[in-house]
C-alpha positions in Angstrom: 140.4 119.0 91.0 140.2 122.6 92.5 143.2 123.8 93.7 143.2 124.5 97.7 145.9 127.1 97.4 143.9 130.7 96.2 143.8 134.2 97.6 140.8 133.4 100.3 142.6 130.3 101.3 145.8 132.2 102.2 144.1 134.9 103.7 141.9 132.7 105.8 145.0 131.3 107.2 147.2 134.4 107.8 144.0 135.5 109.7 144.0 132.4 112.1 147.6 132.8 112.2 147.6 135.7 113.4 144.4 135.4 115.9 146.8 132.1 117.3 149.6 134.2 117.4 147.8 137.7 119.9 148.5 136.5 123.1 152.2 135.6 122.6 152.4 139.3 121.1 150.1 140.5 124.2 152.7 139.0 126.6 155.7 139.7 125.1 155.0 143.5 124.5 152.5 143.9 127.8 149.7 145.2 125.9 146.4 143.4 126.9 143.9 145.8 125.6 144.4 144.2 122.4 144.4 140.4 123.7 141.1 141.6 125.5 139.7 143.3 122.5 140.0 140.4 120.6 138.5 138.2 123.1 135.5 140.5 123.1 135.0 140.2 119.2 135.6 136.5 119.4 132.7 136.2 122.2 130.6 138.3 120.4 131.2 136.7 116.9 130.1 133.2 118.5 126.9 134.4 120.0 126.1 135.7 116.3 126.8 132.4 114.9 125.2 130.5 117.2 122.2 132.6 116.7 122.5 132.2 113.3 122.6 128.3 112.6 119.4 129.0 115.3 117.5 131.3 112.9 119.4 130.6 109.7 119.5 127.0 109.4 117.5 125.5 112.0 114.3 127.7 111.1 113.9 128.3 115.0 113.3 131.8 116.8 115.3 132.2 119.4 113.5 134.6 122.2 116.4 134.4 125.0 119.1 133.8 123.4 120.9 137.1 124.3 119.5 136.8 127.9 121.5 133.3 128.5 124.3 134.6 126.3 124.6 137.6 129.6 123.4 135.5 132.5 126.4 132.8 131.9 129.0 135.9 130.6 127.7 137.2 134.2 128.6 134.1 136.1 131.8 134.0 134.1 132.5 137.9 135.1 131.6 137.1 139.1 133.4 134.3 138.9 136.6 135.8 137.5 136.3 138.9 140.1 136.7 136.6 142.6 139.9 135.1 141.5 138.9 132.1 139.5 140.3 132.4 136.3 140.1 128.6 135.2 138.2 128.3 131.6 137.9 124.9 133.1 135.8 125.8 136.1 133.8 129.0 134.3 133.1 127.7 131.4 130.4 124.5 132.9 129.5 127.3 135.7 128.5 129.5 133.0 125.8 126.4 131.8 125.1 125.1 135.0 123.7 129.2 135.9 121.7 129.2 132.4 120.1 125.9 132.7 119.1 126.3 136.3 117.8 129.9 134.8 115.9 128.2 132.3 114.4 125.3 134.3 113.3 128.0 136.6 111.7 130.3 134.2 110.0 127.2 132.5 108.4 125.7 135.4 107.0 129.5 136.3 105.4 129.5 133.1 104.4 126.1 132.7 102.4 127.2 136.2 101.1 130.0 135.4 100.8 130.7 131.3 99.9 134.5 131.8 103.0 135.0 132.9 104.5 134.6 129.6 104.2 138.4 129.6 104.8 139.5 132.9 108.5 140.4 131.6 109.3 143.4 129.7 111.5 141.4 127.2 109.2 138.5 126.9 106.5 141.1 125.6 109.1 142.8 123.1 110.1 139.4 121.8 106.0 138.6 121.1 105.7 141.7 119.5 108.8 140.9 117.5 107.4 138.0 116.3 104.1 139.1 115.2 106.0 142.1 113.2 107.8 139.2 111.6 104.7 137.2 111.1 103.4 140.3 109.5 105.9 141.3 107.5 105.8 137.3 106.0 102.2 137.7 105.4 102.4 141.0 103.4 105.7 139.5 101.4 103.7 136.3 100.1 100.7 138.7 99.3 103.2 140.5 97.0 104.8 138.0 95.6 102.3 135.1 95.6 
């Protein structure tokens, strides 16, 4: 049996240590750039894993995944301004605003299929994929 005490281990837990251990440090010395630095690069590392088990390991493109990713961070933003700080109350606003988004933008165009490309980014994202399909095409011609 492996043992589960080496270098990546111990590092891997000093790192979460510390990460547990910002805002206690953030109040006690009244610095909160850092504590809102490193909420920044924790929102922004989620969004790339999510996107990655999408693409990576679910084998699914994902065309508007940043634009839900900013319409709930927007609803969490408004929300906040206003004086509602509650994780508890932003964070089921935040999917309540990006599902209503997305039942919307479905139903237009389940209505009206041409409108699939009536959007800038909906046009960038086709193109995107047909570079991709491309680039697949050309890579098995290579390699066989």
């Amino acid at each position: 049996m492996k043992s589960s005490l080496n270098v990546r281990n111990v590092v891997v837990a000093l790192v979460v240590a510390g990460l547990l251990l910002l805002p206690l440090y953030s109040s006690l010395t009244g610095n909160i750039f850092i504590l809102t630095l490193f909420t920044r690069i924790v929102i922004f590392a989620l969004a790339a894993a999510s996107l990655n088990l999408i693409m990576g390991y679910g084998g699914m493109m994902s065309f508007g995944h940043a634009a839900y990713l900013g319409i709930g961070g927007y609803a969490v933003g408004i929300l906040a301004f206003e004086g509602i700080g509650s994780g508890f109350i932003q964070w089921p606003v935040a999917l309540a605003v990006s599902a209503l988004y997305r039942a919307r933008h479905r139903r237009a165009q389940s209505a009206h299929p041409r409108r699939l490309f009536h959007h800038d980014h909906a046009g960038l994202c086709a193109d995107g994929l047909l570079r991709r399909l491309r680039a697949c095409r050309a890579t098995a011609a290579t390699t066989g």
